[in-house]
TIVO-2410 file (N, C-alpha, C; in nm, 3 decimals):
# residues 119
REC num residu      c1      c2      c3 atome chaine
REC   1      X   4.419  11.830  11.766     N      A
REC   1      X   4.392  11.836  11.908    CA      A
REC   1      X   4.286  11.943  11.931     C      A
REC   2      X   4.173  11.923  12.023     N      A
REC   2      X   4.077  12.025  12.063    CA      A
REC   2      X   4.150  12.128  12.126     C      A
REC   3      X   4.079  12.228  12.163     N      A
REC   3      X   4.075  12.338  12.281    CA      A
REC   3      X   4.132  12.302  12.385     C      A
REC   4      X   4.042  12.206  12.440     N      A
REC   4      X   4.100  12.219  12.562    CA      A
REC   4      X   4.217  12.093  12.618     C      A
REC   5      X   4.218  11.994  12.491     N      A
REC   5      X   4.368  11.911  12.470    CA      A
REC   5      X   4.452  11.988  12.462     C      A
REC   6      X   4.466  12.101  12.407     N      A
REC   6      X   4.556  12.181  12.374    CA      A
REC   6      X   4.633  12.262  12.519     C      A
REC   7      X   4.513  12.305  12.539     N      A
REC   7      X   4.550  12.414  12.710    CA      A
REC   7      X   4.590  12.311  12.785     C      A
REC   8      X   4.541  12.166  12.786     N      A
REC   8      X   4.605  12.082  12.949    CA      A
REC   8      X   4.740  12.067  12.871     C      A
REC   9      X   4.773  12.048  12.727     N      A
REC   9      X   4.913  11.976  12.728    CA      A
REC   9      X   5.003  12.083  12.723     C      A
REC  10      X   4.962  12.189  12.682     N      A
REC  10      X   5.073  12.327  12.718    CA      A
REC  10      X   5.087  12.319  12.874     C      A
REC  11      X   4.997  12.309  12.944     N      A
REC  11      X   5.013  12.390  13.099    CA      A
REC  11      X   5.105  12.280  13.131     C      A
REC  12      X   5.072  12.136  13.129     N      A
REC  12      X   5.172  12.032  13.135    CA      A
REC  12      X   5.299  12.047  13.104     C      A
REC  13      X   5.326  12.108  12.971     N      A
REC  13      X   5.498  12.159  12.929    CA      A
REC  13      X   5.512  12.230  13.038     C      A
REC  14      X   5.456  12.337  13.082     N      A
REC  14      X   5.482  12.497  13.122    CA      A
REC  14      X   5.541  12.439  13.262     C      A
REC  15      X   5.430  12.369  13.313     N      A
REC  15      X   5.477  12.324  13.464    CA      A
REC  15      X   5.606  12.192  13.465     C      A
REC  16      X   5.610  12.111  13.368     N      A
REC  16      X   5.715  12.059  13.364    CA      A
REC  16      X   5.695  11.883  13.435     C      A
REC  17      X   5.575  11.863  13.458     N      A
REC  17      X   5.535  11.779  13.520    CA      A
REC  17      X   5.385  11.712  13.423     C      A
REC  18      X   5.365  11.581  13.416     N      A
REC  18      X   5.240  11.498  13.393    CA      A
REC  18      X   5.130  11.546  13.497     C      A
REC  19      X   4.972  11.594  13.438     N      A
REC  19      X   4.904  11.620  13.558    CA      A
REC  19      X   4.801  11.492  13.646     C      A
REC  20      X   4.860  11.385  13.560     N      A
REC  20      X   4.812  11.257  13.578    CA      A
REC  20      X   4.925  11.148  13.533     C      A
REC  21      X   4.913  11.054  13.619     N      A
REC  21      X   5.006  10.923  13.601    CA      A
REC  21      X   4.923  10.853  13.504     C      A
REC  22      X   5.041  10.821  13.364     N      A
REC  22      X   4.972  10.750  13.290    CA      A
REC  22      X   5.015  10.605  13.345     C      A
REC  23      X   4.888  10.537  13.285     N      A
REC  23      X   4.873  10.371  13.300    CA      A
REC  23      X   4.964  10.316  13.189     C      A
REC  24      X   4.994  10.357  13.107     N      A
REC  24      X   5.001  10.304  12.963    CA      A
REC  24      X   5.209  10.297  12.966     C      A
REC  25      X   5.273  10.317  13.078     N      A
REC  25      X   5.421  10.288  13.054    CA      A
REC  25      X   5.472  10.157  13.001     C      A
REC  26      X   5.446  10.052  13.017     N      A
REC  26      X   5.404   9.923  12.972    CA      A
REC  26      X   5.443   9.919  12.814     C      A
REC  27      X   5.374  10.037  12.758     N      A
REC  27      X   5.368  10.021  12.619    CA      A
REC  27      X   5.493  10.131  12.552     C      A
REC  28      X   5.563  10.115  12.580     N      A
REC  28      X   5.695  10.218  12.594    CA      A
REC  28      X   5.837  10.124  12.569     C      A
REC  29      X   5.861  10.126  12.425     N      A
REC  29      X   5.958  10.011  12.352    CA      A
REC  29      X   6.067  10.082  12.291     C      A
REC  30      X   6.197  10.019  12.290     N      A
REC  30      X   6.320  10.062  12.179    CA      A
REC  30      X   6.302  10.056  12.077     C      A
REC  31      X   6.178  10.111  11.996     N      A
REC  31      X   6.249  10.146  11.872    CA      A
REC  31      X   6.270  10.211  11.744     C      A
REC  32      X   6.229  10.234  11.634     N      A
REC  32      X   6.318  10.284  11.539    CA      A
REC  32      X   6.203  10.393  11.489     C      A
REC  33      X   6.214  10.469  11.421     N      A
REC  33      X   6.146  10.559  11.331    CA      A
REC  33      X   6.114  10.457  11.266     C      A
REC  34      X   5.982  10.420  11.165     N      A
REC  34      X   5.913  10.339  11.019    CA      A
REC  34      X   5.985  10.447  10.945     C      A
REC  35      X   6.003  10.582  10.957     N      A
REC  35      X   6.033  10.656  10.782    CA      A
REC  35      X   6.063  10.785  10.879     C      A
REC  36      X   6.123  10.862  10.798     N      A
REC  36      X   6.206  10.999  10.863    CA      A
REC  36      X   6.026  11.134  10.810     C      A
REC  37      X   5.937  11.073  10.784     N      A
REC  37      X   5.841  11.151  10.740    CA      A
REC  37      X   5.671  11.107  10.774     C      A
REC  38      X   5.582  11.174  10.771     N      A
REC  38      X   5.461  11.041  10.788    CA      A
REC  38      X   5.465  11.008  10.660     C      A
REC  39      X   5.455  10.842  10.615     N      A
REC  39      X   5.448  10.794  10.532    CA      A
REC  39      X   5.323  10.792  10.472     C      A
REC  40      X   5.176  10.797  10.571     N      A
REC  40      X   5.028  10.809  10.493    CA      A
REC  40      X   5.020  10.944  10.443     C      A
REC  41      X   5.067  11.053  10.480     N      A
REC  41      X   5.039  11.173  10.420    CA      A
REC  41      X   5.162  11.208  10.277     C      A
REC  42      X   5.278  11.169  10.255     N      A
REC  42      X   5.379  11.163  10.180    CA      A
REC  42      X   5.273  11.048  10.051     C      A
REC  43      X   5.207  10.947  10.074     N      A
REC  43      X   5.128  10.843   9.990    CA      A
REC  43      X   5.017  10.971   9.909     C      A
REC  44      X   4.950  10.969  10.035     N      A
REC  44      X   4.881  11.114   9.986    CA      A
REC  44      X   4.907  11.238   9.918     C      A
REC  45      X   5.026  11.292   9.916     N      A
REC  45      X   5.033  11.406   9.867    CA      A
REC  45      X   5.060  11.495   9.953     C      A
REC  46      X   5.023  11.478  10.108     N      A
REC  46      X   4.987  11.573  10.165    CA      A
REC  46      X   5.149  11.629  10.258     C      A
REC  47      X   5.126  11.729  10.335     N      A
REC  47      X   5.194  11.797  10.425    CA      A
REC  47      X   5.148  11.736  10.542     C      A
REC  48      X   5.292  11.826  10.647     N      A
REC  48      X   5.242  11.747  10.799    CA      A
REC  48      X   5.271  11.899  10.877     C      A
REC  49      X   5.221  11.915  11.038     N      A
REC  49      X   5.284  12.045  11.098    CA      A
REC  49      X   5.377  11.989  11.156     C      A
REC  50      X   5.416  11.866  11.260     N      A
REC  50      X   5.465  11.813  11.334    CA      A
REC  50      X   5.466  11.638  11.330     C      A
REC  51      X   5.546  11.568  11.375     N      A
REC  51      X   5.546  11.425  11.343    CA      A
REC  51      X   5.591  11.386  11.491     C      A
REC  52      X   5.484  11.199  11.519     N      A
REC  52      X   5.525  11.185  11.625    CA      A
REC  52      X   5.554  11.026  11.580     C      A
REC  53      X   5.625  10.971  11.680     N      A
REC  53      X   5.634  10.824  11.685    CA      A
REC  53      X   5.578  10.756  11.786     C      A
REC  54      X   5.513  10.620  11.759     N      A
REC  54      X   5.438  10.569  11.851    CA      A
REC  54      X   5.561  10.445  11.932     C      A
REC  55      X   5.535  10.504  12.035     N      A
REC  55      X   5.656  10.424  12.121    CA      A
REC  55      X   5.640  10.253  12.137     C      A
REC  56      X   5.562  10.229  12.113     N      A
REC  56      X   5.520  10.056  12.048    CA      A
REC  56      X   5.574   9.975  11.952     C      A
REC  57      X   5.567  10.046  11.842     N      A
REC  57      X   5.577  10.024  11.708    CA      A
REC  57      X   5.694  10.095  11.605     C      A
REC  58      X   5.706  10.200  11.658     N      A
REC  58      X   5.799  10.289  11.583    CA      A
REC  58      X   5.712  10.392  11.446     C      A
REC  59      X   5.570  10.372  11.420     N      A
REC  59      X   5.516  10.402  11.330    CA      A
REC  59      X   5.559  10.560  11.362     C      A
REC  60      X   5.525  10.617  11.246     N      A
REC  60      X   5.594  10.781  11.230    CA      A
REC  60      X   5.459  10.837  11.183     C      A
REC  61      X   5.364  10.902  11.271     N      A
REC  61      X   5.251  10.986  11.217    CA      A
REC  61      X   5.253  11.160  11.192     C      A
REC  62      X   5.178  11.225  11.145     N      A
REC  62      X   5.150  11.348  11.166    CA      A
REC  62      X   5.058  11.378  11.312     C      A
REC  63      X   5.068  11.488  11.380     N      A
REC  63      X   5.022  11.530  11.435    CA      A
REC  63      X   4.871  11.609  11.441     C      A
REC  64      X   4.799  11.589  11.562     N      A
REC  64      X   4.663  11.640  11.529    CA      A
REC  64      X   4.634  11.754  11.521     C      A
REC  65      X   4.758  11.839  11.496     N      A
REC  65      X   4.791  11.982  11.416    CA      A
REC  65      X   4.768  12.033  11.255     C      A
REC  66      X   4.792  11.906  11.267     N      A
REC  66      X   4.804  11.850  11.072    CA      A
REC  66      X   4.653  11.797  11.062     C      A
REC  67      X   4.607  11.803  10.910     N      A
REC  67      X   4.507  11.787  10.846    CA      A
REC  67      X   4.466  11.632  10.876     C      A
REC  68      X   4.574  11.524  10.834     N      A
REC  68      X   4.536  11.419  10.854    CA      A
REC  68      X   4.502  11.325  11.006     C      A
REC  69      X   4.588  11.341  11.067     N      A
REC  69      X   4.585  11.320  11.207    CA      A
REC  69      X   4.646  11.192  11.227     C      A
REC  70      X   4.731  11.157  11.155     N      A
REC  70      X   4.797  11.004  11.130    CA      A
REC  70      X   4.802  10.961  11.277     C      A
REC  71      X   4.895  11.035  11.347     N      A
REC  71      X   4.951  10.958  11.488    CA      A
REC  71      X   4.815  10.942  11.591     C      A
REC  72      X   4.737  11.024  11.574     N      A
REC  72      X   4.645  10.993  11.658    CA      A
REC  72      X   4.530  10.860  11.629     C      A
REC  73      X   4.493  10.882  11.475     N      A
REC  73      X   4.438  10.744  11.397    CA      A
REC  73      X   4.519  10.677  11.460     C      A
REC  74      X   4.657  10.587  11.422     N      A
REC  74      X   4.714  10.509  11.457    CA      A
REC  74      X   4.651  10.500  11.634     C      A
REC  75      X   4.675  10.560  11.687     N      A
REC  75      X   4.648  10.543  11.828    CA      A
REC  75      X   4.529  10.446  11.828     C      A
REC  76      X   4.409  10.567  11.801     N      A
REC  76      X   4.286  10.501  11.809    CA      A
REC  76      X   4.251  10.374  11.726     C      A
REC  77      X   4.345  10.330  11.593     N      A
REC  77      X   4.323  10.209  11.551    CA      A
REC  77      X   4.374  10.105  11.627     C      A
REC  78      X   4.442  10.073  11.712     N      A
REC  78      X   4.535  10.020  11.805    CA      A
REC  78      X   4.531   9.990  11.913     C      A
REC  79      X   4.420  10.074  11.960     N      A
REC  79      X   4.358  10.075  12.107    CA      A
REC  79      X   4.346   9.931  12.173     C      A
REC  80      X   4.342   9.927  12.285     N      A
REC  80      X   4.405   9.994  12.344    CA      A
REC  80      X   4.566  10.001  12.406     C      A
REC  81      X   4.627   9.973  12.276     N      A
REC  81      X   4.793   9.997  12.298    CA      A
REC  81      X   4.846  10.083  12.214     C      A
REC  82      X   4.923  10.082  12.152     N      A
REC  82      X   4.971  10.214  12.065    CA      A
REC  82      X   4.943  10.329  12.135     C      A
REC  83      X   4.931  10.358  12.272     N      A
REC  83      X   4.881  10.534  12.357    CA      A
REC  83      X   5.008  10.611  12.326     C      A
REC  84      X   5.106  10.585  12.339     N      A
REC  84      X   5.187  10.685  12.388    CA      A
REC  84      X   5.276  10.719  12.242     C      A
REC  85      X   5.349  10.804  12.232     N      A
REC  85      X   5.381  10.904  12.118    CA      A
REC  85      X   5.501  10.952  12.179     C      A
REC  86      X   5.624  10.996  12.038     N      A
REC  86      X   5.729  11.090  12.140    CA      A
REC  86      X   5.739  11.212  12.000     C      A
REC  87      X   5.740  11.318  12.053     N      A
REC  87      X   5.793  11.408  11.972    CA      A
REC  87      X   5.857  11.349  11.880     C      A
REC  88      X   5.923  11.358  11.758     N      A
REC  88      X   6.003  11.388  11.687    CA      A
REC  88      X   6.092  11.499  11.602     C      A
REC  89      X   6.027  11.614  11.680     N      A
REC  89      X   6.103  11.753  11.650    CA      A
REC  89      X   6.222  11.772  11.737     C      A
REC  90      X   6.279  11.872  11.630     N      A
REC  90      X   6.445  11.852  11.736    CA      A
REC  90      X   6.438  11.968  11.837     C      A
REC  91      X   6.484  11.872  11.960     N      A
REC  91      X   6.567  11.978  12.051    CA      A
REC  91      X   6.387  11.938  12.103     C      A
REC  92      X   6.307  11.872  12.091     N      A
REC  92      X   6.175  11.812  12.208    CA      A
REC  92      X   6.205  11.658  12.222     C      A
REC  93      X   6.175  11.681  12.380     N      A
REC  93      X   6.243  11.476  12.381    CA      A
REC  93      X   6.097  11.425  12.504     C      A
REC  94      X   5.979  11.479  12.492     N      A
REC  94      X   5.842  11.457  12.581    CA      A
REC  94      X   5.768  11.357  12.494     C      A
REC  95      X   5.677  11.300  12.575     N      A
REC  95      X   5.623  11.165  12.524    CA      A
REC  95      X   5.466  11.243  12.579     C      A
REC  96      X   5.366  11.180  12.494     N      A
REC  96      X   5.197  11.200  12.568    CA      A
REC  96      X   5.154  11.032  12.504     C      A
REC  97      X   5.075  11.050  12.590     N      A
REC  97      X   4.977  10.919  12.607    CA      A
REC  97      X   4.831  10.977  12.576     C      A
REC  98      X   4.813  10.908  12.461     N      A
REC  98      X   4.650  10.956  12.377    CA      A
REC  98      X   4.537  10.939  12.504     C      A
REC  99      X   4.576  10.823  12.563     N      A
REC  99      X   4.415  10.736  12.648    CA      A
REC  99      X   4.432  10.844  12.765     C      A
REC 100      X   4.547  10.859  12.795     N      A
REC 100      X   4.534  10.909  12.954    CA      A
REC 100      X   4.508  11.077  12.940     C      A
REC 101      X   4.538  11.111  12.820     N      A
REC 101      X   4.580  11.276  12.815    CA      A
REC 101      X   4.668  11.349  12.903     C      A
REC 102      X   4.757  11.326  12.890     N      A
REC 102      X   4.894  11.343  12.975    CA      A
REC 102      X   5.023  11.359  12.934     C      A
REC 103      X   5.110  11.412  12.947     N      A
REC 103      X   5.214  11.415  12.909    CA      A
REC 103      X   5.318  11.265  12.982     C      A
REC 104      X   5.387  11.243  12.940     N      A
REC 104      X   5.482  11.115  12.972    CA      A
REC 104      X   5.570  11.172  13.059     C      A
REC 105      X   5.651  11.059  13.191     N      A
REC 105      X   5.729  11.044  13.264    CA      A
REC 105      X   5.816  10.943  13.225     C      A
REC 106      X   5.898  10.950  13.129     N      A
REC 106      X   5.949  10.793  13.076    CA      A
REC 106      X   6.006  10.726  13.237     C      A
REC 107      X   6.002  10.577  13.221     N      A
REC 107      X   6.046  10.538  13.361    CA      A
REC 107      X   6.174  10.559  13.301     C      A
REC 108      X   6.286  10.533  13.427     N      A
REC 108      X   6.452  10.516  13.428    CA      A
REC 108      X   6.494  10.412  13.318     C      A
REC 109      X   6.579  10.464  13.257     N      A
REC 109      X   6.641  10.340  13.165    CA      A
REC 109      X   6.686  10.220  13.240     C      A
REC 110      X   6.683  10.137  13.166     N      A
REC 110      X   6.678   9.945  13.284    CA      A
REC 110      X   6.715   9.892  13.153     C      A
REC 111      X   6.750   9.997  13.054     N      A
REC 111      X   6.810   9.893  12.971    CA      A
REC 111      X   6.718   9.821  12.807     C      A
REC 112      X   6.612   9.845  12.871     N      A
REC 112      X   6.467   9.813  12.789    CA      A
REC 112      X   6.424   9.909  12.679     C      A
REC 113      X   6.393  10.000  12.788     N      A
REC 113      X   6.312  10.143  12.696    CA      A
REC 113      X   6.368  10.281  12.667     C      A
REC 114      X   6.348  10.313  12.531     N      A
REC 114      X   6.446  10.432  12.535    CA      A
REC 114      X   6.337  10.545  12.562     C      A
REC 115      X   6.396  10.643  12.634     N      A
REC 115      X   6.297  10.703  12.668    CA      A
REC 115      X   6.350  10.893  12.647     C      A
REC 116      X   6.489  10.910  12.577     N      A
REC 116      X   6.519  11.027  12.506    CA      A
REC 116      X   6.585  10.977  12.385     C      A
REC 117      X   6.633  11.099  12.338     N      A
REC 117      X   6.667  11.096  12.225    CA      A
REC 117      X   6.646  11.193  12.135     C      A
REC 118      X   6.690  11.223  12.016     N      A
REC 118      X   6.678  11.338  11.929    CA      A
REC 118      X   6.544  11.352  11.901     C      A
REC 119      X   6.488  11.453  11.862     N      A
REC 119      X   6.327  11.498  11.873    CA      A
REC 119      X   6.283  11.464  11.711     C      A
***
């Protein structure tokens, strides 16, 4: 993540609120982790700082903290669906949306979309 990706998605935690409505809820599905690890960097050899899941697909990337940038590739290979991401660290249950740069509002459960859960 750049500079200043970085400062909007902190101030976003800090305040507790999205500073923009993402478009991309739509793409916000039940389901599963692909692997309890990123699987392209584990192929690789490599380490991760943080891991996210793409709420579409379930794919399990590294973060653009990390060297490789799995979850965000995935994003941008995918475009324009695969946007949105949920933590997977424990005790964080926030979602961001790559396209919009925003932090997530999951809608109300209806039964469809899971929208917490263990980090």
């Amino acid at each position: 993540m750049g500079l200043l990706k970085t400062v909007r998605f902190a101030f976003q935690r800090v305040r507790g609120k999205p500073a923009m409505q993402c478009t991309h809820l739509d793409q916000i599905h039940d389901v599963t982790p692909s692997s309890t690890g990123c699987q392209q960097c584990l192929e690789l050899g490599d380490t991760w700082v943080h891991l996210r899941m793409c709420m579409t697909d379930g794919q399990v990337g590294c973060c653009d903290s990390s060297q490789n940038k799995h979850a965000s590739g995935h994003a941008r290979e995918h475009a324009p669906e695969h946007q949105i991401v949920r933590s997977m660290e424990p005790d964080e249950d926030w979602l961001w949306c790559y396209a919009d740069e925003t932090l997530v509002q999951p809608p109300r459960p209806t039964g469809g979309a899971k929208t917490s859960g263990p980090g």
